[in-house]
C-alpha positions in Angstrom: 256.2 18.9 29.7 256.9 22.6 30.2 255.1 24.1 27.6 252.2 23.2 24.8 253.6 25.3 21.6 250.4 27.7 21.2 250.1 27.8 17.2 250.9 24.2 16.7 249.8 22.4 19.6 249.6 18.2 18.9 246.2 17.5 19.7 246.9 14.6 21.6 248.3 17.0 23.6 246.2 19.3 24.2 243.6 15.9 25.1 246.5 15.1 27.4 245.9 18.3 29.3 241.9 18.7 29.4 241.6 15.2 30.8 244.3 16.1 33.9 242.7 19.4 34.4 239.0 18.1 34.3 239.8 14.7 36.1 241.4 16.5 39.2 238.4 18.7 39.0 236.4 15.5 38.9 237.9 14.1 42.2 237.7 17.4 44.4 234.6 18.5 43.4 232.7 15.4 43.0 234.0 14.5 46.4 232.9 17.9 47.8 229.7 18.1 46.0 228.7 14.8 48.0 229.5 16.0 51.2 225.4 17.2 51.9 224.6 13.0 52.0 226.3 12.8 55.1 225.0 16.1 56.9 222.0 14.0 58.6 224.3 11.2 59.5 226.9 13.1 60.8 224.0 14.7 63.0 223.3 11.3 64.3 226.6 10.4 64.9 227.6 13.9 66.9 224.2 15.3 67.8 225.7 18.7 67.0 222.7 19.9 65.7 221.8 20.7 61.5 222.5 24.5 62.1 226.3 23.5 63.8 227.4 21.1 61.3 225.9 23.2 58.7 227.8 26.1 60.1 231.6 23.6 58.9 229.8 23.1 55.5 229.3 26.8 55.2 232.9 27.9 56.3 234.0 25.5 53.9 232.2 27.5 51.3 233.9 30.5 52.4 237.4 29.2 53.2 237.1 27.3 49.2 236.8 30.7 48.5 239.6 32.4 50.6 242.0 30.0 49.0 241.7 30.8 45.3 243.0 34.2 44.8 246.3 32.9 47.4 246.4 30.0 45.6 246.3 31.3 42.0 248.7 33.9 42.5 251.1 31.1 43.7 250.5 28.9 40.9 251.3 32.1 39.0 254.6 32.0 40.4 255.6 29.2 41.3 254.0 26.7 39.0 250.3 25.0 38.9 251.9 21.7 39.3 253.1 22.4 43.1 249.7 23.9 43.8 247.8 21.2 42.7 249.9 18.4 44.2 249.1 20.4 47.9 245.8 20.4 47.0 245.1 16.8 46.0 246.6 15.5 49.3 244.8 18.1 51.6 241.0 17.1 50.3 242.3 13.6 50.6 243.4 14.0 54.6 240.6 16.6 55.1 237.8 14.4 54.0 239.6 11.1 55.6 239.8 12.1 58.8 236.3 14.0 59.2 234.0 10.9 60.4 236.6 11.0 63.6 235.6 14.5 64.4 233.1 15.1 67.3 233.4 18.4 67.9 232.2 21.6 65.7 235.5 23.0 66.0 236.9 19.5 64.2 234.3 19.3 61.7 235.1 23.1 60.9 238.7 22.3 61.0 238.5 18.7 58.3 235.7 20.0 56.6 236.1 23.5 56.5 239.8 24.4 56.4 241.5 20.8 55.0 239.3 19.5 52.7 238.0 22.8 51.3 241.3 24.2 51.3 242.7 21.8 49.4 239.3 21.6 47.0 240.4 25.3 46.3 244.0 24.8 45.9 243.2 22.2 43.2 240.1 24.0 42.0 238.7 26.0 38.9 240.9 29.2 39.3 244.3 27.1 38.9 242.6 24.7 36.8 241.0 26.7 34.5 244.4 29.1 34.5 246.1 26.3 33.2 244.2 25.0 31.0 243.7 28.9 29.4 247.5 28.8 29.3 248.5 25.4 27.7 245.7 25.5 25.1 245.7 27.4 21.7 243.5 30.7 22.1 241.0 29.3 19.6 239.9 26.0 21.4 240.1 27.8 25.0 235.8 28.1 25.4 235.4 24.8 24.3 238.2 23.8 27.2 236.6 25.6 29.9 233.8 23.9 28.9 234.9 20.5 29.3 237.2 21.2 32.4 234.1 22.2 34.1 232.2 19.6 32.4 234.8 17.6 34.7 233.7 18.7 37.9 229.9 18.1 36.8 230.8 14.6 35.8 232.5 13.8 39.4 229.4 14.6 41.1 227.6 12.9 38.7 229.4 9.9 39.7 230.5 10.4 43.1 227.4 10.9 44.6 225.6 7.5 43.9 228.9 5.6 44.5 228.7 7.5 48.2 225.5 6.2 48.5 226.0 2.7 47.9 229.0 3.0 49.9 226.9 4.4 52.7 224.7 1.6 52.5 227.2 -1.3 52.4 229.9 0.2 53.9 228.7 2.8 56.4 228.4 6.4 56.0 232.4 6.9 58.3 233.8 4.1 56.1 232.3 5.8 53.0 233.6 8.8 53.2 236.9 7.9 54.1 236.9 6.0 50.6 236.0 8.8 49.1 239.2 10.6 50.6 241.2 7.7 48.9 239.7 8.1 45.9 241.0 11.8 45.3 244.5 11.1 45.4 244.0 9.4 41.9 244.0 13.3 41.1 248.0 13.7 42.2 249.9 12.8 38.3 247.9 15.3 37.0 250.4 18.4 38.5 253.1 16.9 36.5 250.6 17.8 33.0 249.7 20.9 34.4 253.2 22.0 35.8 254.2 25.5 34.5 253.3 29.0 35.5 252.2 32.7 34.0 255.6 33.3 32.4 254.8 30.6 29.6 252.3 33.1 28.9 253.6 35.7 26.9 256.4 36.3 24.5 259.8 35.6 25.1 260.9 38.3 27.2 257.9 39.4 28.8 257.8 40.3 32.3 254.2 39.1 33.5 252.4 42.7 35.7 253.0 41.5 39.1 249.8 40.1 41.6 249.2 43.1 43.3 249.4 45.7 40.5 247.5 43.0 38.4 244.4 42.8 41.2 244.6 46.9 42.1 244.2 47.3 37.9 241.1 44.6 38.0 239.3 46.3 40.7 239.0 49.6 39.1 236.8 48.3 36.5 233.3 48.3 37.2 232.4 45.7 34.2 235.2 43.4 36.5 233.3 44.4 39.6 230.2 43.4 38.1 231.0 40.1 37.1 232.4 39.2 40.3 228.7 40.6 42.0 227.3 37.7 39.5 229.2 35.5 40.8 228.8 36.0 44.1 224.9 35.3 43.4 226.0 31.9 41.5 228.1 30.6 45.3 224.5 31.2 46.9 222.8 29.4 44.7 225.1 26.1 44.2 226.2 26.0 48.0 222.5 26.3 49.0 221.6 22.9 46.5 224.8 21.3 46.8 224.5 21.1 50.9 220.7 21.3 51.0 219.0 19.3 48.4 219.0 15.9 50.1 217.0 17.7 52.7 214.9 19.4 51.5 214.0 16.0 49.3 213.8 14.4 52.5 211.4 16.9 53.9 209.2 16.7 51.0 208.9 12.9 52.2 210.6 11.4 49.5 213.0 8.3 49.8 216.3 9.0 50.9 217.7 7.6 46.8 215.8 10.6 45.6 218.4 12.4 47.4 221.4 10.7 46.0 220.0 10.6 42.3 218.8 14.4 42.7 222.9 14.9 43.4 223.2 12.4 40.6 221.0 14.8 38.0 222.8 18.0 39.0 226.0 16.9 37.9 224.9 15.0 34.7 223.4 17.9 33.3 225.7 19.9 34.4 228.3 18.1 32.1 225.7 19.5 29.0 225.5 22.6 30.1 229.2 23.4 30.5 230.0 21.8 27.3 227.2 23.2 25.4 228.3 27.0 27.6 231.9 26.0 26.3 230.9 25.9 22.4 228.4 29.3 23.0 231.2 31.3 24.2 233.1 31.5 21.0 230.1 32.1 19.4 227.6 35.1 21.3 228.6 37.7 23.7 229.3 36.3 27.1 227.6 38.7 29.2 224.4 37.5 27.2 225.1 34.0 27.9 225.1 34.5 31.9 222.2 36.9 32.4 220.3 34.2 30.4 221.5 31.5 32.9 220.6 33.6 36.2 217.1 34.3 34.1 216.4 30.5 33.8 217.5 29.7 37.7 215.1 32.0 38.7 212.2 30.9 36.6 212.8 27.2 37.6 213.1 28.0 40.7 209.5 29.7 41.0 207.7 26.9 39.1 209.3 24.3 41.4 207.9 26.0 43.9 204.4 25.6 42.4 205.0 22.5 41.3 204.0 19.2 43.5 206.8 17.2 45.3 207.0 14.0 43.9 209.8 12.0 42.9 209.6 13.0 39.2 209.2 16.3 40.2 212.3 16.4 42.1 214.3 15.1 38.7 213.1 16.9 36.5 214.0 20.0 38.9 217.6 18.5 39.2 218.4 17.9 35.8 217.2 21.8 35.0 219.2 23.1 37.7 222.4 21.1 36.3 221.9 22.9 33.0 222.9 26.2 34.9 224.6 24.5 37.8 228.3 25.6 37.3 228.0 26.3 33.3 228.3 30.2 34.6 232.3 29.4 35.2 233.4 29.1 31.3 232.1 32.6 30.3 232.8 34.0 33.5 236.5 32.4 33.1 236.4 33.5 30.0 235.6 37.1 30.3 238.2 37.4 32.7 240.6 36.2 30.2 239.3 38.5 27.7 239.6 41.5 30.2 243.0 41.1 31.1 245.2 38.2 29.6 246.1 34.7 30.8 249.5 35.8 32.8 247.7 37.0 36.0 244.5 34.9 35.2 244.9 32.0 38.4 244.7 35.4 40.7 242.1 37.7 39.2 239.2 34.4 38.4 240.8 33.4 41.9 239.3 37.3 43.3 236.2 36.4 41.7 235.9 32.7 43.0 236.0 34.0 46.3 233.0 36.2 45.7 231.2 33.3 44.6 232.2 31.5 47.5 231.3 34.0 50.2 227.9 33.6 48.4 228.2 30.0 48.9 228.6 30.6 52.6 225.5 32.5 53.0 224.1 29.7 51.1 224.8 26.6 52.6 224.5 28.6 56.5 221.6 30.1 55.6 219.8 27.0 54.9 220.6 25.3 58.1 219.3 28.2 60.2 215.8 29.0 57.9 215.0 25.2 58.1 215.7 25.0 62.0 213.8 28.5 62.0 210.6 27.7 60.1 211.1 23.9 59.3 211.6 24.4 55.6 213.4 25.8 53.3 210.7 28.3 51.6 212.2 31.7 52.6 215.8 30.5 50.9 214.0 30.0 47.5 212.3 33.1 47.7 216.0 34.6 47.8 217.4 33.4 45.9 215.2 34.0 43.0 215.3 37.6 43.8 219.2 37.4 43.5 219.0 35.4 40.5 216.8 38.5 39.2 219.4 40.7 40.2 222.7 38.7 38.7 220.4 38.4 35.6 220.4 42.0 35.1 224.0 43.2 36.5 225.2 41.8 33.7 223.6 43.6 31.0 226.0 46.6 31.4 229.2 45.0 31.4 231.5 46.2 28.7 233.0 43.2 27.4 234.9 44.1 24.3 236.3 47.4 25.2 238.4 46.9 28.3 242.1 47.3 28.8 244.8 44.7 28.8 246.7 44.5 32.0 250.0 44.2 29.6 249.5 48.3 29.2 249.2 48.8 32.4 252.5 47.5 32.8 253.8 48.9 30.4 252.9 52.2 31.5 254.0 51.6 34.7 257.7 50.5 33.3 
C-alpha cells in the first residue's frame, strides 16, 4: 500500500491502518510503561541504589524525547515504514538485554538509549503522523484518539502480564519476554510505509525540515503548546516510573502496584477515545487546560485522601482519564497550525518538550524519595505545573495561524 485515497478511503482500510499504528503503539509503550515494576528488583539485583537506576529511567525520558523530532523528520523523508521497522527491533534488544546490565552506565545504555530510542523511533510523532496522513481529514480526531487509545491499552495489559511473569517466571526472565513480545509490532511498517510527499497535491514540494521548524518556532501559540506539554512529560514520567513505589510506601501489597499500572492505562483507553470524539467537536485549547485543571485537582484530594487500596484505584483510574488523552488535541492542533507534510517533525519538537519534562519527572522522584523518604514535595509540583499548563493554554490562537505551505510559497 502506498497511499489511502483521502476522499474515498475503503473503510476497511482505513481500520487496516489505526490497528497497525495503535498496535505498535501498544507494544512500545505498554512495554515501556511497565518498566517502573522492575525498578526495586533491579535494585536488588545491582544494588545501584533507587536514585542511580532512576537516573537510566529518567535519561530514557529524555533520550524518548531527543529521538522524535530526528526521527520524524526522517520518516518525513524517507518513509514511516523504515522508521518504524528500526524502532520495533531496538525496544526489542534494548529491553532484552537490560536484566544483564550491572552497571549504571549499562542500564543507561539498554534502558536509556536502546529501548527508549527505539520507543521514540516507533512512537506518537511518527505514529500519529501517519495516521494524520493516511486518514480522510474528517475522521483524523477520532484516529488520534484511538492510536493513543493504543498505547493506553498496552499498558493496560502489559503491566499485569509483567507481573505474573515476574512471579512465575522471574523479574530477568520477564522482562526479556516482554522484549519478545514487541517485535509482534514489526508488519505494521509495511501499513504505515509512505512519507510527507503523499501529503499534498500532485506536484507539491513539501517546506523542507528546517524551514518548517524555524517557521513553527516563531509562533508563540506553537511555543505555548509545547510549554504544556512539557508539563504533561512531568507528570506521566513521574507516575509511570514512580507509582509502584509510592503504593509500596503507603504499605500496600506489591498487586496494588501492578493493578494501579493496570488502571492508568484502562482509563486512559476512555479518555483518548472520548478526547478523540471532543476534538472535532470544541476548541482544543479548551479541552487541554480542562485536563491539566483536573490533574491538578486530583492530585490535591489524593493527597488528603487516606491510602488504602481503594484509594489508590480510584486515584489510578482518574489519572488515566488525563494520562496521555492531552496527545490527540495537542497532535491535532499541530496539524491544524501547519499541515500534515512536516507534521512527524514539528509534534516530534513538541514530544521532546514533553519528554524533557518526563526527565525531570521520573529523576526527580528518585532523589526527593531518597531525600525525604517520600514523594510529597513531587506532588506539590506538580500540581503547581498543572496550574500553570492549565492556564498557558488559554491564550493560544488556534484558528488564526498560518499554514507552513505560504511560507513556502513565499520563500519560492
Amino acid at each position: 500500500m502506498t497511499r489511502i485515497d483521502k476522499a474515498r478511503s475503503p473503510r476497511t482500510m482505513i481500520w487496516v491502518v489505526l490497528l497497525a499504528a495503535a498496535g505498535t503503539f501498544a507494544l512500545t509503550m505498554g512495554t515501556r510503561q511497565t518498566m517502573g515494576l522492575f525498578l526495586s528488583p533491579l535494585n536488588t539485583a545491582t544494588g545501584l541504589g533507587i536514585g542511580s537506576i532512576s537516573l537510566a529511567f529518567a535519561f530514557g525520558q529524555l533520550w524518548w524525547g531527543l529521538t522524535q523530532p530526528f526521527a520524524g523528520a526522517m520518516a518525513d523523508k524517507i518513509g514511516a515504514g523504515r522508521v518504524l521497522f528500526a524502532g520495533v527491533l531496538l525496544v526489542a534488544l534494548g529491553t532484552f538485554i537490560t536484566p544483564l546490565m550491572t552497571t549504571s552506565a549499562g542500564l543507561v545504555l539498554a534502558i536509556g538509549v536502546l529501548a527508549a530510542g527505539g520507543a521514540g523511533m516507533a512512537g506518537p510523532a511518527v505514529l500519529m503522523a501517519a495516521t494524520a496522513r493516511l486518514i480522510p481529514l474528517e475522521k483524523r480526531g477520532l484516529a488520534t484518539g484511538i492510536v493513543n487509545a493504543g498505547g493506553s491499552f498496552g499498558q493496560f495489559l502489559m503491566a499485569p502480564i509483567a507481573g505474573a511473569l515476574m512471579v512465575s517466571q522471574g523479574w530477568a526472565n520477564a522482562m526479556q519476554i516482554l522484549g519478545l513480545l514487541v517485535l509482534l509490532g514489526l508488519p505494521a511498517a509495511l501499513v504505515l510505509k509512505g512519507n510527507s510527499l503523499q501529503s499534498g497535491p500532485v506536484g507539491h514540494q513539501p517546506v523542507g525540515t528546517l524551514d518548517a521548524i524555524r517557521a513553527a518556532l516563531k509562533n508563540k501559540s506553537y511555543l505555548m503548546l509545547a510549554a504544556g506539554f512539557f508539563v504533561c512529560g512531568f507528570h506521566v514520567a513521574f507516575l509511570a516510573t514512580h507509582l509502584p513505589g509510592v503504593i509500596a510506601a503507603c504499605g500496600l501489597p506489591v498487586q496494588f502496584g501492578a493493578w494501579s499500572l493496570a488502571m492508568l492505562g484502562l482509563f486512559n483507553i476512555v479518555g483518548s477515545v472520548a478526547m478523540g470524539w471532543a476534538v472535532g467537536r470544541w476548541r482544543m485549547k479548551s479541552l487541554l487546560s480542562l485536563l491539566y485543571a483536573t490533574r491538578a485537582l486530583a492530585v490535591l484530594l489524593f493527597l488528603l485522601a487516606p491510602k488504602t487500596g481503594a484509594v489508590m484505584l480510584v486515584f489510578a483510574a482518574v489519572m488515566g482519564l488525563t494520562f496521555l488523552s492531552t496527545v490527540p488535541p495537542t497532535a491535532g492542533l499541530v496539524a491544524k497550525f501547519f499541515g500534515t507534510a512536516n507534521m512527524a517533525t514539528l509534534f516530534g519538537v513538541v514530544m521532546l518538550t514533553h519528554q524533557i519534562g518526563g526527565f525531570l519527572g521520573a529523576w526527580l522522584g528518585g532523589r526527593v524519595f531518597e531525600a525525604t523518604g517520600n514523594y510529597d514535595w513531587v506532588w506539590y509540583i506538580d500540581i503547581m505545573l498543572a496550574i500553570g499548563a492549565a492556564l498557558i493554554h488559554l491564550p493560544i490562537r488556534e484558528a488564526h495561524l498560518p499554514k507552513l505551505g505560504k511560507v513556502g510559497q513565499a520563500a519560492a
